[in-house]
N, C-alpha and C positions, 0 to 999 in steps of 0.2 A: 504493500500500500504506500509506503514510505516513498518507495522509488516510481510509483505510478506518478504520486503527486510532486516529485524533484520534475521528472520530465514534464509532466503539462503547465509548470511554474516555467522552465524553459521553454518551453514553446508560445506560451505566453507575455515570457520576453523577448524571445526571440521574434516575436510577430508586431510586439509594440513598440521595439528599438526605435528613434527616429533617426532620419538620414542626416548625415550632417548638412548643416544650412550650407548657404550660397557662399555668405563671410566666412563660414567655418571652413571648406573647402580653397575659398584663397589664402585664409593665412597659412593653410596646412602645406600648402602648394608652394606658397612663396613666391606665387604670382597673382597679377592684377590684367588682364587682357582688355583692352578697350579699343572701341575703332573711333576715327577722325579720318576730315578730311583734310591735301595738301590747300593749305589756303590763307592767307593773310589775317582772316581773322579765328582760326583755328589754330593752326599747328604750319609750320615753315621752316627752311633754312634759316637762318638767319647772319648776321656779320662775327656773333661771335660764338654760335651754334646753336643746336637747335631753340625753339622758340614758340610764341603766339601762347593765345590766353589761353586755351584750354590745355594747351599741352603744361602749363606752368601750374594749370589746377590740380591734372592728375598728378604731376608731379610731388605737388605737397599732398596729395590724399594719399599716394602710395607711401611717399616717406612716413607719413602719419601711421598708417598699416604694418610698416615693415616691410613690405612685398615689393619685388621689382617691377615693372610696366611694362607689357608687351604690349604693344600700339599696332595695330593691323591699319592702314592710311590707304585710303580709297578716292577716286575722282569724284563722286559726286552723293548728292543726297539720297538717292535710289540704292547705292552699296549700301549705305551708311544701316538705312532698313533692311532693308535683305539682310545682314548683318544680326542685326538685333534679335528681328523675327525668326531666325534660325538659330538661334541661343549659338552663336560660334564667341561672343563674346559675354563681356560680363554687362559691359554699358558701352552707351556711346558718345562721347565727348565733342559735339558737332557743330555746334550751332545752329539745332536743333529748337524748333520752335513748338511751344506747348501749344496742343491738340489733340484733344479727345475722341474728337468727332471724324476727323480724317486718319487720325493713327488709332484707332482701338486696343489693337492687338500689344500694346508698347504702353508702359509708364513711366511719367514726368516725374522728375525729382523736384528739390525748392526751384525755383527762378534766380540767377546770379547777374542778369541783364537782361534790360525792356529795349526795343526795336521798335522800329515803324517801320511801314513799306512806301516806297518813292518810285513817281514815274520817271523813268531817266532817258532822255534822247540827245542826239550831240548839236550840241550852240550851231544855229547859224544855216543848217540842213533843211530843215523843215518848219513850219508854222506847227506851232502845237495849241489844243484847244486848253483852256485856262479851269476849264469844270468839266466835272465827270458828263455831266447832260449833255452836253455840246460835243461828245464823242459819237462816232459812227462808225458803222461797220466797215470800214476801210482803216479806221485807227486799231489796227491789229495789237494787242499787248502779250508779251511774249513771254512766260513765264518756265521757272523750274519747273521738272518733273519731279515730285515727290519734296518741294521745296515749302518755304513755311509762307507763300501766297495765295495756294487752293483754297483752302475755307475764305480767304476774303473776295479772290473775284465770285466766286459761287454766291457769297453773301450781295456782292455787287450787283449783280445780275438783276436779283430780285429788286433793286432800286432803280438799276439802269438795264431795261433791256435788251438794250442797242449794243451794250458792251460784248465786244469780242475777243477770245486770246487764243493763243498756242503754247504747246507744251513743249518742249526742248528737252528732249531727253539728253540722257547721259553726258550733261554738259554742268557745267560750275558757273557760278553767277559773274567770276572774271570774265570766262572766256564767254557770254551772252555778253556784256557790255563791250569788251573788246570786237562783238559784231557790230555793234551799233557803232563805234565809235568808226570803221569801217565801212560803215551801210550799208550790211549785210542786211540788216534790220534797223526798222526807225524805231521802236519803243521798248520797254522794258518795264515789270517792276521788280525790285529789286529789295532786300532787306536794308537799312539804314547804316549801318555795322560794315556792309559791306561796299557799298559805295564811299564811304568815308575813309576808309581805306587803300582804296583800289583808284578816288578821282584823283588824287595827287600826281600820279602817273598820264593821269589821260585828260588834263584841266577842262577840255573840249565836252566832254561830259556835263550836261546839265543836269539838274534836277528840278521837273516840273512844279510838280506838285506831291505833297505828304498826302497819301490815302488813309483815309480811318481807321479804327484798331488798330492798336498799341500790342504788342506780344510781346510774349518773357522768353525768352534763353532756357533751358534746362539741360540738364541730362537723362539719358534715358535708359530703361531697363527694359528686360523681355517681361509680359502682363504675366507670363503662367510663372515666375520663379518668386520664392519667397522674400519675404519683408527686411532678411536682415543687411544684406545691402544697401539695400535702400537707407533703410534707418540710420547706417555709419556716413551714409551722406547727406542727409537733413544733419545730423550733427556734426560733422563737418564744418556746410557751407554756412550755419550757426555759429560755430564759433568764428570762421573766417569774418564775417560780418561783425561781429562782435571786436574783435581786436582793430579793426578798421584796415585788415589783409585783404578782402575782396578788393575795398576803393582803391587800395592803394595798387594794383593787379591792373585794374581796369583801367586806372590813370594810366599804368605801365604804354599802354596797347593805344588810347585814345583821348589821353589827355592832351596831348600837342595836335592833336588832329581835327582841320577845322568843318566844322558841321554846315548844315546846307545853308545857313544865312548868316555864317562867318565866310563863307569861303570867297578866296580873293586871287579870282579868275587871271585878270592882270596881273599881279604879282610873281603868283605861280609860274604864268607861263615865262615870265620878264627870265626870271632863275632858270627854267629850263635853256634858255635863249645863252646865256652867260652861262653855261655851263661850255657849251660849245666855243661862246666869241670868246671868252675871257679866261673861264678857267687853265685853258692847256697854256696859258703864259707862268702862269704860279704853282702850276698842280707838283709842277719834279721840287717844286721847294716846299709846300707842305710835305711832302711824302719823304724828302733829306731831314727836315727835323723833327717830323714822327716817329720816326725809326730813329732817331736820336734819342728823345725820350718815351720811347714803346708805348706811341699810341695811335690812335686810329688816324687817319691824316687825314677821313672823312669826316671826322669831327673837327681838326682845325679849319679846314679849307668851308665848312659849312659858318662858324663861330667867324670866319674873317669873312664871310658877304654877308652874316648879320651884322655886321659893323661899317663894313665900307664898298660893299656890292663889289669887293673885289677889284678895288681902285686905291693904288701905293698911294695917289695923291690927294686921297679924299681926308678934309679939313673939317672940325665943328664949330660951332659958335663958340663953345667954351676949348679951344685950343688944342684936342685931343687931333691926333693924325695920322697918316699912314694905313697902310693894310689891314692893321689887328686895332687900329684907334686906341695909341699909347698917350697917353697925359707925359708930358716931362717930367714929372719926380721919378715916375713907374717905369719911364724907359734907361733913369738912368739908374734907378735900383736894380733894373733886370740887366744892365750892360750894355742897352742899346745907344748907339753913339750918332745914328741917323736913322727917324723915324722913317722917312720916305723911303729907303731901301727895301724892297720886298722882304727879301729873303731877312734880315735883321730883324725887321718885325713881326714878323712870322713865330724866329725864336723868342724873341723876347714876352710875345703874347703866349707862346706856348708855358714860358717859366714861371710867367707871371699866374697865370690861369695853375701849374701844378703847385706854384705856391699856398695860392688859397685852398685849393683843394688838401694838402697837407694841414693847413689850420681848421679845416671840418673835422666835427668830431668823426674818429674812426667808428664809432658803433653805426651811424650812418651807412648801411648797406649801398652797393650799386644796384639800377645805375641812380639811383638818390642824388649819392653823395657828389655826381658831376653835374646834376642840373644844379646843385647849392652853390657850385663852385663856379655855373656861370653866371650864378644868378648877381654872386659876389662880383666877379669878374665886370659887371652891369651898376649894380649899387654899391656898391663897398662893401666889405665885410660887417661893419659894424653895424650898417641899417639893415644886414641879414638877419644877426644876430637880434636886433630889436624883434623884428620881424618871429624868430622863432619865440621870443620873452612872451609875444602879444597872442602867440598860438597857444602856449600854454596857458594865461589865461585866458583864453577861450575853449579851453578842453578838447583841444585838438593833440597832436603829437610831433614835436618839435622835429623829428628826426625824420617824418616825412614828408615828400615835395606837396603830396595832393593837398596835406593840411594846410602848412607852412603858403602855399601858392596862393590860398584862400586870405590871408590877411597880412602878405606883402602890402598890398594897395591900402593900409589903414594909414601906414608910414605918412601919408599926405593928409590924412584929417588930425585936425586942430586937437580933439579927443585924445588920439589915442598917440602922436607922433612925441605929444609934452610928457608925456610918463616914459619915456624910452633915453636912455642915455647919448645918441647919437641925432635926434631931432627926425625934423620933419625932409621926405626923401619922396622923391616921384616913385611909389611904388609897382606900381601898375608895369612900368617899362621890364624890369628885369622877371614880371611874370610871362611877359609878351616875347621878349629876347630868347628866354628858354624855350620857348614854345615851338620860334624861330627856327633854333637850330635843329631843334629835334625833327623838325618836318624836313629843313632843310639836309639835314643827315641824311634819311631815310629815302631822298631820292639819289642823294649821290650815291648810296648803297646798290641801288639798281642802276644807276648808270655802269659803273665800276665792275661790274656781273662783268666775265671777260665774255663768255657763251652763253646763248640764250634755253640752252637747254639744264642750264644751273637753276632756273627759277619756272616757274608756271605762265605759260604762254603768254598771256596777259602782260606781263611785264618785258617790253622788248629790250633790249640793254640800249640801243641807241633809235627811239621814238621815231617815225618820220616826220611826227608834225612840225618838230624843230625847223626843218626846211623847207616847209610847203606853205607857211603862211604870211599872209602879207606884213608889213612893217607897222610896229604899234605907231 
């Protein structure tokens, strides 16, 4: 009897044992598999490897876990599902838009970022109509396959019935702008995120109009697998938010990047232009004293046209001059002995700029601590340091750019400039100058691609527009 009931107690455990969870079987594994796409605002090469928001998210979730990352990286949104739906992964890191109603099969995690969707055609091609009403069935809108703008023309529809689109399969929202900008195709819409990204390279690119609903970012899981993944990722992107790690990620990717009613069509292209007329006069002399002191020569040569568009003889009101715009004290603290000299100024703005940067406090992580360091480089040091006093008290965090960027510009009210030990300072400029370079970097970064096959179509290394349009 004794051993009747040993066996039917095991087999009674034996039948109620439960599987190990989703989380239990990664950490056991000591891996973490997620898919993404190759894309500017996902996952990319980058200048100093790899990069983009989501791949910097899973990054710290896996370090979080312990577990390594196997990234499986696919062309478009339709992998990215197929993916999911097929449990080959654990999640999918995509930018990825929450939808119920068109992905069922799939669940959203928290939201880490809201998007709008934009009608985008390129300047100057076509008459485009100004309201949805005023569109016709010749105004063709051309969207992703399995991308996160189906629930909104569907929802369109039912208000505009005249609206018409197409689906573009196995294609990436670069490489559909890169038709338009081509005129392969006149319209598009497009996530927000990702035109903000992607116009820098193509200024020619318009944005009509912001179409309604707003969507959030997520991650996403297979619906049939259990809760405990999921739940190590609400608490996660909780605490991320919490320590004010999200903003400061998100600043990473898109804080210098200017939105559809900042962006400065003119400008943009003026730089493109000067890349060509001006830079190959200077470019072997940032790149001799980069390599002098091991840095990017992208960043100086971007830091000297935010100063002087790249002209040794460019002069200011208050006396600053040359290439890197050196004040006399600064040039002869740094050893420069003629500011107009390209190449002198050059180095001297370079010693000067790792000076300050050396006076940044170290626990300041990159890349932080070089936007402090131009931002110094712009105000002086001590209106930085005001600056970070006046972040603290605002219950901000001194030691990061998102905060600190937020109440540079008090430096000039009467309020808050008399409680700072250095006075009152044009703030606002050295939040505009960091901003500057960071855009201005990030195309000399694609200019500088030696092959076009280093980067995703979309990004040609040498534009043709530079040479096909008429003179501003």
């Amino acid at each position: 009897m004794k051993i009747l009931t040993t066996l039917l107690l095991g087999l009674i455990t034996l039948f109620y044992t439960q599987q190990p969870t989703i989380l239990e079987q990664i950490l056991a594994n000591k891996e973490l598999r997620a898919v993404t796409r190759y894309n500017p605002t996902t996952y990319y090469d980058g200048p100093t490897g790899k990069a983009g928001l989501e791949y910097d998210l899973l990054k710290r979730f896996t370090k979080e876990l312990d577990v390594k990352l196997t990234l499986v990286v696919v062309d478009n949104f339709e992998a990215v599902l197929e993916n999911i739906i097929q449990q080959e992964v654990h999640l999918a890191a995509a930018g990825l838009a929450i939808d119920d109603t068109q992905r069922p099969s799939i669940r959203f995690g928290p939201p880490y970022q809201h998007i709008s969707h934009q009608l985008i055609f390129r300047k100057g091609v076509l008459p485009l109509p100004t309201k949805l009403a005023e569109f016709t069935p010749n105004h063709v809108l051309n969207i992703i396959a399995a991308g996160n703008q189906i629930s909104l023309v569907h929802q369109l529809k039912n208000q505009y019935p005249q609206l018409v689109w197409r689906i573009l399969p196995d294609v990436e929202p670069g490489e559909m702008l890169e038709q338009i900008w081509e005129g392969e195709i006149n319209y598009a819409v497009v996530d927000s995120n990702e035109i903000a990204q992607i116009r820098r390279f193509y200024p020619e690119l318009e944005v009509a109009m912001e179409l309604p609903q707003r969507q959030k970012l997520a991650w996403a899981f297979p619906q049939t697998t259990d809760n405990s993944l999921y739940l190590a990722v609400v608490k996660f992107f909780h605490k991320l938010r919490r320590k004010g790690e999200l903003a400061q990620l998100i600043e990473r990717y898109y804080g210098h990047i200017d939105q559809k009613e900042q962006f400065d069509y003119v400008n943009i292209r003026v730089f493109h232009r000067h890349i060509v007329e001006r830079l190959p006069k200077y470019r072997e002399q940032f790149e001799k004293i980069a390599a002098r002191y091991h840095l990017d020569w992208r960043l100086l040569a971007a830091l000297g046209y935010e100063e002087s568009k790249w002209d040794p003889t460019a002069v200011s009101m208050t006396g600053v001059r040359g290439l890197m715009m050196l004040t006399q004290s600064t040039a002869k603290e740094m050893g420069v002995t003629n500011r107009d000299d390209p190449l002198q100024s050059i180095e001297g703005g370079t010693r000067y700029l790792l000076s300050l940067k050396d006076k940044i406090d170290s626990h300041i992580p990159e890349p932080d601590r070089t936007w402090f360091a131009l931002a110094a480089y712009n105000v002086g040091l001590g209106h930085l340091r005001d600056a970070m006093k006046i972040t603290v008290w605002q219950g901000g965090n001194p030691h990061r750019w998102v905060d600190v960027k937020k109440h540079l510009p008090k430096l000039s009210e009467e309020i808050w400039y008399k409680k700072t030990p250095h006075g009152q300072a044009r703030g606002y400029e050295p939040v505009k100058m960091v901003k500057n370079v960071r855009k201005f970097y990030d195309i000399l970064v694609r200019y500088d691609t030696k092959t076009k096959k280093d980067l995703p179509k979309y990004y040609p290394p040498n534009p043709p527009y530079l040479f096909d349009l008429p003179p501003l």
